[in-house]
C-alpha positions in Angstrom: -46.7 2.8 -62.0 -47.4 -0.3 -60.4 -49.7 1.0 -57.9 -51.5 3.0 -60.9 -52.2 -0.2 -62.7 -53.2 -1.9 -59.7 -55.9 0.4 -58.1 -56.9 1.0 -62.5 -58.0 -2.7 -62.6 -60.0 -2.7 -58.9 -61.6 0.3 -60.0 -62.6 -1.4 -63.7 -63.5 -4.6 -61.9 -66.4 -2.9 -59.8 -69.6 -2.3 -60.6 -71.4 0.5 -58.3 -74.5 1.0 -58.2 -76.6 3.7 -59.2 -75.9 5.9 -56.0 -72.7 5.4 -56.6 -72.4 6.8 -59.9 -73.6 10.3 -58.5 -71.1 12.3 -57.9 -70.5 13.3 -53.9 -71.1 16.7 -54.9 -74.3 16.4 -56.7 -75.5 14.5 -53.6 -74.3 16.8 -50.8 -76.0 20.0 -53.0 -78.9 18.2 -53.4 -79.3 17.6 -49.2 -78.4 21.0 -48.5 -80.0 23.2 -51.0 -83.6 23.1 -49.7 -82.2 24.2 -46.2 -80.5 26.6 -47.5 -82.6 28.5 -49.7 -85.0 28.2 -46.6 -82.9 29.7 -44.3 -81.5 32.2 -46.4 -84.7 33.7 -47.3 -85.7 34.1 -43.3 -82.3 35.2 -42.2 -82.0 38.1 -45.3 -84.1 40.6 -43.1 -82.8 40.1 -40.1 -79.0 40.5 -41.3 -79.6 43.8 -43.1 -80.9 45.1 -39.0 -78.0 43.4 -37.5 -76.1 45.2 -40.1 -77.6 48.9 -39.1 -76.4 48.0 -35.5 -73.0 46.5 -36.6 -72.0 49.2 -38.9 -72.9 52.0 -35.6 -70.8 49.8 -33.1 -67.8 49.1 -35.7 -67.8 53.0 -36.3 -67.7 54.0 -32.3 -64.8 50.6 -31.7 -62.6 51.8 -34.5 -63.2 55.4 -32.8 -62.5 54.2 -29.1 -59.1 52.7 -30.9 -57.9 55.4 -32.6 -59.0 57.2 -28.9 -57.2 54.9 -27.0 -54.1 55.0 -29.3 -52.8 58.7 -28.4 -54.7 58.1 -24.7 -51.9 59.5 -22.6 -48.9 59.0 -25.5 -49.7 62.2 -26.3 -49.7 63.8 -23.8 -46.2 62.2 -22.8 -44.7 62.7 -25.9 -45.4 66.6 -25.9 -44.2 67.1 -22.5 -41.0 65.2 -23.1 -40.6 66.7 -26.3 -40.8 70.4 -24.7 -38.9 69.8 -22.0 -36.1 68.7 -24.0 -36.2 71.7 -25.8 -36.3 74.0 -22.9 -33.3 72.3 -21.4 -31.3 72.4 -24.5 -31.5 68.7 -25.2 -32.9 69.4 -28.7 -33.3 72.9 -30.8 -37.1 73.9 -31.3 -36.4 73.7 -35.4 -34.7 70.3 -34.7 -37.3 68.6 -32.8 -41.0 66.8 -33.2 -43.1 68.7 -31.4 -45.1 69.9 -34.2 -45.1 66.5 -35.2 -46.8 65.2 -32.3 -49.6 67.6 -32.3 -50.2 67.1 -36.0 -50.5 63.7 -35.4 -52.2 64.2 -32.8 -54.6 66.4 -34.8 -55.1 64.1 -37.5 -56.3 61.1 -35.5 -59.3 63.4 -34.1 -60.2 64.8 -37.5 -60.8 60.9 -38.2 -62.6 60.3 -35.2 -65.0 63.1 -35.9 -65.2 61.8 -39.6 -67.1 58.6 -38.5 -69.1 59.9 -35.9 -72.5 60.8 -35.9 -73.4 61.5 -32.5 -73.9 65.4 -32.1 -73.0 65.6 -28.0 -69.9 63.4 -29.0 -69.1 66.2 -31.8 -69.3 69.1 -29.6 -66.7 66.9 -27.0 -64.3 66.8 -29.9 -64.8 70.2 -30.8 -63.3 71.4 -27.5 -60.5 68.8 -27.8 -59.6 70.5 -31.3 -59.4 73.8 -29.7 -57.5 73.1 -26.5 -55.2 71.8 -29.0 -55.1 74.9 -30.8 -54.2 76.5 -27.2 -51.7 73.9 -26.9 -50.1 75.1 -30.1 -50.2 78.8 -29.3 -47.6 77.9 -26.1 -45.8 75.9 -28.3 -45.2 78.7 -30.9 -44.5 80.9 -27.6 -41.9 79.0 -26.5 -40.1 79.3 -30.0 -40.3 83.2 -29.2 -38.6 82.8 -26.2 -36.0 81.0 -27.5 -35.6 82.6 -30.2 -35.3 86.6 -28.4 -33.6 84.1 -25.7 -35.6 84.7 -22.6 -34.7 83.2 -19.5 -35.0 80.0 -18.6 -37.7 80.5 -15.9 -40.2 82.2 -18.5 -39.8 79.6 -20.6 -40.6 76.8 -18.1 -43.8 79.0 -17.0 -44.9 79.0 -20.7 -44.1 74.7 -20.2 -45.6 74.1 -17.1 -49.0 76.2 -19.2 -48.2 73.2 -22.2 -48.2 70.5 -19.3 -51.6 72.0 -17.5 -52.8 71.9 -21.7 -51.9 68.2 -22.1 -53.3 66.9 -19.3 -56.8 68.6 -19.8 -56.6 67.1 -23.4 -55.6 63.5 -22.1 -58.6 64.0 -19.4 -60.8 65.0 -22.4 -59.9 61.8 -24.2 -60.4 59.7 -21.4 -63.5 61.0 -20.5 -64.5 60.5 -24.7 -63.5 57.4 -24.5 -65.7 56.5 -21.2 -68.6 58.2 -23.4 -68.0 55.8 -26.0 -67.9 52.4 -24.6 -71.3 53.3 -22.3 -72.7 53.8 -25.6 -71.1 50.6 -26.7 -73.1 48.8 -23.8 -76.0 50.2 -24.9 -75.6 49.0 -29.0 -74.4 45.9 -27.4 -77.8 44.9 -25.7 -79.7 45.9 -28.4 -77.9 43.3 -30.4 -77.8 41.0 -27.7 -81.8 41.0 -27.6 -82.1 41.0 -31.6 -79.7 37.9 -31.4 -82.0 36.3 -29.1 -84.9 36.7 -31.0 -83.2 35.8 -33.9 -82.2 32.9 -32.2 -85.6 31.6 -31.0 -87.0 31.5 -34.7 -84.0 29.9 -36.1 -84.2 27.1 -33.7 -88.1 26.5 -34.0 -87.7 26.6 -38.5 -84.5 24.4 -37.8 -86.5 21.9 -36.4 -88.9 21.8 -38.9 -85.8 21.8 -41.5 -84.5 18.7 -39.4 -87.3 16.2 -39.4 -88.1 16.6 -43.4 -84.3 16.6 -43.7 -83.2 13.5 -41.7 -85.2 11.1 -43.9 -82.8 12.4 -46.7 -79.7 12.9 -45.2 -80.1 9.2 -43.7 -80.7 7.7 -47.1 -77.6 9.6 -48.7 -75.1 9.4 -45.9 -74.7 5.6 -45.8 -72.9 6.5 -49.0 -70.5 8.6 -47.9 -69.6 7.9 -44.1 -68.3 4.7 -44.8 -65.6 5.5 -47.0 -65.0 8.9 -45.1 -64.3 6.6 -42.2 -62.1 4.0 -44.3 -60.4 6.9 -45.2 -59.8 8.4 -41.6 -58.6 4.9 -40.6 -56.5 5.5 -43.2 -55.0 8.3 -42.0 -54.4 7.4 -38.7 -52.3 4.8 -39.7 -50.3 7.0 -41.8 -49.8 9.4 -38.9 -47.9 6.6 -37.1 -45.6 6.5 -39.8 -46.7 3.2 -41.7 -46.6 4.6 -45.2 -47.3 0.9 -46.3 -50.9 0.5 -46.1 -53.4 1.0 -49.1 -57.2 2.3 -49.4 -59.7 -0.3 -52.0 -62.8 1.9 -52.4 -65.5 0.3 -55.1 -67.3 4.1 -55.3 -66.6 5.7 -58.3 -67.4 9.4 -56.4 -65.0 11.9 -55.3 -64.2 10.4 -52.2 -62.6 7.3 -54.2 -60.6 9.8 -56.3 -60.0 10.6 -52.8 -58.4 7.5 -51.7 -56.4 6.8 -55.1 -54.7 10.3 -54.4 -54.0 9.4 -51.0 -52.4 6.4 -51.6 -50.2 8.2 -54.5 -49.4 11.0 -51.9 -48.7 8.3 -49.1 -45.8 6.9 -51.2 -44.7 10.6 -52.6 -44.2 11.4 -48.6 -42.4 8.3 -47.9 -39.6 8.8 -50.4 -39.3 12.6 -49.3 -39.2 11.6 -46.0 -36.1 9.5 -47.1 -34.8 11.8 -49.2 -35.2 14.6 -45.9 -33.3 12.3 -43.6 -30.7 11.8 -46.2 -30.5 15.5 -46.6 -30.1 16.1 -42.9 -27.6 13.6 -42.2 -25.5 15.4 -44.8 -25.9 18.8 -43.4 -25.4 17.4 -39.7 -22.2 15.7 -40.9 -21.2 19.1 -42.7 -22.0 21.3 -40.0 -19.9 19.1 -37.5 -17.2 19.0 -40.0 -16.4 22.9 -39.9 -17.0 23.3 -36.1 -14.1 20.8 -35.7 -12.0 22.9 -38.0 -13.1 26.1 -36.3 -11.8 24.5 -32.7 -8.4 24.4 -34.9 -5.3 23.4 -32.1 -2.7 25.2 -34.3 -4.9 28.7 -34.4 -5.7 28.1 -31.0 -1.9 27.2 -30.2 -0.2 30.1 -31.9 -3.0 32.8 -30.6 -2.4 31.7 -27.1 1.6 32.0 -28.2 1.3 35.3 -29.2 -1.2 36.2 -26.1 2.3 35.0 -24.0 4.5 37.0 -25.9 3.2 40.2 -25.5 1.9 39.7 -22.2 5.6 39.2 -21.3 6.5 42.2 -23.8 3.8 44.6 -21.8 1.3 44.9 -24.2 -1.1 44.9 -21.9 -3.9 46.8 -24.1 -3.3 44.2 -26.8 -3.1 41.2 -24.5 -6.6 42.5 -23.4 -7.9 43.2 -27.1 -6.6 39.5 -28.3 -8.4 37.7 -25.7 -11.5 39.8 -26.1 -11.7 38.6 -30.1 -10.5 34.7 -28.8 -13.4 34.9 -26.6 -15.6 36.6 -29.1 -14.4 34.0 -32.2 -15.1 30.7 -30.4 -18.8 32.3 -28.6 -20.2 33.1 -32.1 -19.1 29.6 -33.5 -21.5 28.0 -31.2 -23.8 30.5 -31.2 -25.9 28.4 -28.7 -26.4 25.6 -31.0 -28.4 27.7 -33.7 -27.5 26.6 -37.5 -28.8 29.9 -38.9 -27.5 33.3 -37.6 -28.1 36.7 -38.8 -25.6 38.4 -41.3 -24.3 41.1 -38.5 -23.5 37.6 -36.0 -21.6 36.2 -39.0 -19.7 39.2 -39.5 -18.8 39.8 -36.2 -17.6 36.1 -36.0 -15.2 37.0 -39.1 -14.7 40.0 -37.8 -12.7 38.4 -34.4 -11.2 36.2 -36.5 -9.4 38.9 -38.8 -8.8 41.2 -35.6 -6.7 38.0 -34.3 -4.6 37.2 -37.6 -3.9 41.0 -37.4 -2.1 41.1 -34.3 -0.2 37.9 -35.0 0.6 38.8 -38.8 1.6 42.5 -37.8 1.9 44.4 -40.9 2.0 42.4 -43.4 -1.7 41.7 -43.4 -4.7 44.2 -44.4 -8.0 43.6 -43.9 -11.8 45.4 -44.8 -14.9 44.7 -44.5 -17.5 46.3 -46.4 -21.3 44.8 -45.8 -24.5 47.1 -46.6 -26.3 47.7 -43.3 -29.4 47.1 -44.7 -28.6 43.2 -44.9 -27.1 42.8 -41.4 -30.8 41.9 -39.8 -30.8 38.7 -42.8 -30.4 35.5 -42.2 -27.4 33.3 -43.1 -26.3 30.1 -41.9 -23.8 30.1 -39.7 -19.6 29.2 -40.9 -20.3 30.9 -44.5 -18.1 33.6 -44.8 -15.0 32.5 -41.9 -13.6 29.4 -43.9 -13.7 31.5 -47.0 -11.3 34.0 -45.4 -9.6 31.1 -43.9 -9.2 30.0 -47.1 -8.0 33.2 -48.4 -5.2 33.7 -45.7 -3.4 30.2 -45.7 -3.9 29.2 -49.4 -3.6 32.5 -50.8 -1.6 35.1 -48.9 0.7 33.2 -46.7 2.2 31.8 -49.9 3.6 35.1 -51.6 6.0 37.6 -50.6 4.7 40.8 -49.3 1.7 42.6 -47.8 -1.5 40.8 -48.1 -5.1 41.9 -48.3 -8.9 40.4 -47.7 -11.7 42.3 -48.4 -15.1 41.0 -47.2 -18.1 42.5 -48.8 -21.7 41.9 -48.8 -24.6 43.4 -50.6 -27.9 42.9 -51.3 -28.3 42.4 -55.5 -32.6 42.2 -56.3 -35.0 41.9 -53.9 -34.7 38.6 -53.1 -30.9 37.4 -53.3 -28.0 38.7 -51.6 -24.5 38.6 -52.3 -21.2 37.9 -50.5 -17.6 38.3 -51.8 -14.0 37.0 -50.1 -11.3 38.7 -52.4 -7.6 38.6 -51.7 -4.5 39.5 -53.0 -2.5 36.3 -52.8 -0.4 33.9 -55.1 -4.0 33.0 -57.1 -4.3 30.0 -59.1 -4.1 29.1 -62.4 -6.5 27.6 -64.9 -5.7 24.0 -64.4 -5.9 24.5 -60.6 -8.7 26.5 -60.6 -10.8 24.0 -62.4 -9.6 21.1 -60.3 -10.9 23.3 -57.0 -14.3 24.1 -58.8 -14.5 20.1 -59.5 -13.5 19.5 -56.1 -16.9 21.9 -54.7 -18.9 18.9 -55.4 -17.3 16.1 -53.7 -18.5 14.6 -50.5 -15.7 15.5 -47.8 -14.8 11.7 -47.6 -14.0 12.1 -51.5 -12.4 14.9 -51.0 -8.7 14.8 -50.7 -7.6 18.0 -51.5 -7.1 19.9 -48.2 -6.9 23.3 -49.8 -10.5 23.4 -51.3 -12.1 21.9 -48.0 -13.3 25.3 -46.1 -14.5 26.2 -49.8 -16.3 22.4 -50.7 -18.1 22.7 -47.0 -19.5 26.3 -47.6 -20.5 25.4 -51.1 -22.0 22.3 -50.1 -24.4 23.3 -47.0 -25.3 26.2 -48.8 -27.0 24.1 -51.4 -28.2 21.9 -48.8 -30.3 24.5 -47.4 -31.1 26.4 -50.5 -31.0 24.3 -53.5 -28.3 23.6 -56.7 -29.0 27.2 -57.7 -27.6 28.4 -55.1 -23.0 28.2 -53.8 -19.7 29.4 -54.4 -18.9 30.9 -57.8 -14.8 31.3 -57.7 -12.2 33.2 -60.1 -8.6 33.6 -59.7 -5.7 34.7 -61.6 -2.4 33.1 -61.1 0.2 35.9 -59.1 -2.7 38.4 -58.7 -4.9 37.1 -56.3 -8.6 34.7 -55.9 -12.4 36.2 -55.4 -14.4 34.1 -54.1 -18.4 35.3 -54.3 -21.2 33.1 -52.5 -25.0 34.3 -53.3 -27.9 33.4 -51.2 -31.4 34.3 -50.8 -32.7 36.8 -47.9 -34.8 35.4 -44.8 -35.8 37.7 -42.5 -35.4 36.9 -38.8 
């Protein structure tokens, strides 16, 4: 407000003059608009004949693409496509290969749509009927398989489809060779026109120039100079000294200009702070639940277990338990990347479940249930692990019985997706419930509740990178067991 009032009372205290009180705008239209009506009048006939030659070579460029995209694909395609089906790889209902020349088809009927040329017509012709040859062996080969003749006939009738293909890719080629000579041929006609239409321009710009300079001199000492205050301005800025102010006595657009800068220069200065302050926070959160993943009790009683049954001869699970151990601690460093995609994040909770299943035997079940479709999303990384953590010491260790954790993730509108840690453990009741839903909020140094830690991490980087509308959402009921259900929005790798 300050700096409001301030640049208010510079602009109030200056008088500009009369230049000054035209608008930029006004002054920049009135410079230009006698060169451009001039040169837009001259130029009008000779775009609509650079537009006769444009349309012709667009039309045989999008033709040479769509040429060049089945240009020895389809010929590959077909062949692989039969000889699978003559070797039994695929069955001749089963597979593509009227697909491919469908497809095939289709792309020439365009080419011939948007040509014009008659020799070119007639070279597409014979393509369209080759094809139909193509076809015929095709259909022949379903006969013999079909009245199952022997394996030599049929590869005669394929090496005919191969001899078929690779006239048609010829054909193509030889299209497509047509079509860029007559490319060269639009391209030089457009290459002279543009030299002629070059030529004039420059002998009517010069004319332009000398009637124009007298204006453009007399209106540009009005603008350059605050234009160049104003890039000083910036470069300043750009060093990071968000301090510095711009005084402009014009009354124009480019003073409107300057006041805005100097709002936005202050605006970036306190999101810059408020972006450090933010990152520091998410650094210091990250950090925090890496140490907890390198956890020397897991580690020690994994290990333990690894000895046990190594000494026991469980060889296959001795192999198993160090494959997940390796597995668990790769994917929490993840080579240093904060964001991961959902199928990474569930294969990192994944180890860690296969692990507490082999030391916690049978009396702990686990499933995890995520939609496919959101496995290629992005998530960041230690989301869903300390919530099962969670769920296992907190929850299940402290009842009697088999426990259960269910993982689930789904995807819920088109631009959110869901998560969900539910388990079957002691659960909490009201009073402790609301104390571990006050305890989401807390910084970890005001944290001191040990149980809602892995929880109050999760919940607070998730809002760090997406916002307060986004965290954990918990309900539990005492004796019956907690869900736990974190929603965040998709990102696409």
């Amino acid at each position: 407000m300050k700096l409001r009032n301030k640049m208010t009372k510079n602009k109030s205290n200056q008088t500009p003059s009369l230049l000054r009180r035209v608008s930029l705008r006004k002054r920049l239209l009135f410079s230009f608009s006698t060169i451009i009506i001039v040169m837009v009048s001259i130029n009008l006939l000779i775009v609509i004949n650079f537009n006769n030659y444009s349309v012709q070579y667009n039309n045989i460029i999008t033709n040479i693409t769509r040429a060049n995209s089945v240009n020895g694909v389809f010929q590959k395609d077909i062949d692989y496509e039969m000889y699978f089906i003559v070797s039994g790889t695929k069955k001749f209902k089963e597979a593509d290969q009227y697909q491919i020349i469908s497809k095939f088809e289709n792309t020439i009927h365009q080419i011939i749509d948007s040509t014009q040329d008659p020799a070119r017509l007639l070279d597409l012709d014979i393509i369209l009927r080759t094809l139909g040859s193509l076809n015929k062996y095709v259909d022949e080969i379903g006969v013999q398989i079909a009245t199952k003749k022997t394996v030599e006939e049929q590869m005669k009738t394929l090496d005919q489809v191969r001899s078929i293909s690779s006239l048609i890719n010829r054909e193509i080629q030889d299209y497509i060779m047509y079509e860029v000579n007559t490319c060269g041929e639009i391209n030089a006609q457009l290459q002279k026109s543009i030299k002629n239409w070059l030529l004039f321009n420059v002998i009517t710009l010069g004319c332009l120039i000398i009637v124009s300079f007298i204006v453009a001199w007399y209106i540009s000492g009005s603008v350059s100079n605050p234009v160049k205050n104003l890039r000083k301005m910036t470069k300043i800025v750009s060093t990071g000294n968000f301090d510095e102010r711009i005084v402009d006595v014009n009354s124009d657009e480019i003073a409107d200009l300057g006041y805005s800068f100097n709002i936005m220069t202050v605006k970036i200065k306190e999101l810059m702070d408020e972006r450090i302050e933010k990152q520091k926070k998410l650094k210091n959160a990250e950090f925090k639940v890496l140490q907890a993943q390198i956890n020397p009790h897991f580690l020690y009683n994994t290990l333990d277990t690894i000895v046990w049954m190594a000494e026991a001869g469980h060889n296959d699970k001795v192999i198993l338990l160090v494959r997940e151990l390796s597995n668990f601690f790769r994917k929490s460093i993840s080579k240093g990347r904060d964001i991961i995609t959902v199928q990474e994040e569930v294969g990192h909770v994944s180890s860690y479940l296969s692990i507490l299943k082999v030391r916690y035997r049978d009396t702990l079940d686990y499933s995890i249930q995520v939609m496919d479709s959101i496995l290629g999303f992005n998530i960041p990384k230690f989301t869903l692990q300390p919530l099962v953590e969670n769920a296992l010491y907190h929850g299940i260790k402290n009842k009697r019985g088999n426990g259960k954790i269910i993982v689930s993730g789904s995807r819920i509108n088109e631009q959110e997706m869901m998560f969900e840690v539910i388990d079957n453990g002691i659960g909490m009741d009201d009073e402790k419930l609301r104390a571990v839903i006050r305890a989401l909020d807390m910084d970890h140094e005001e944290n001191s509740d040990i149980n809602s830690f892995g929880m109050s991490n999760v919940h607070q980087r998730i809002r760090l990178y997406y916002g307060n509308n986004y965290g954990l959402k918990i309900k539990s009921t005492i004796n019956v067991g907690t869900e736990v259900s974190v929603t965040v929005p998709i990102e696409i790798i």
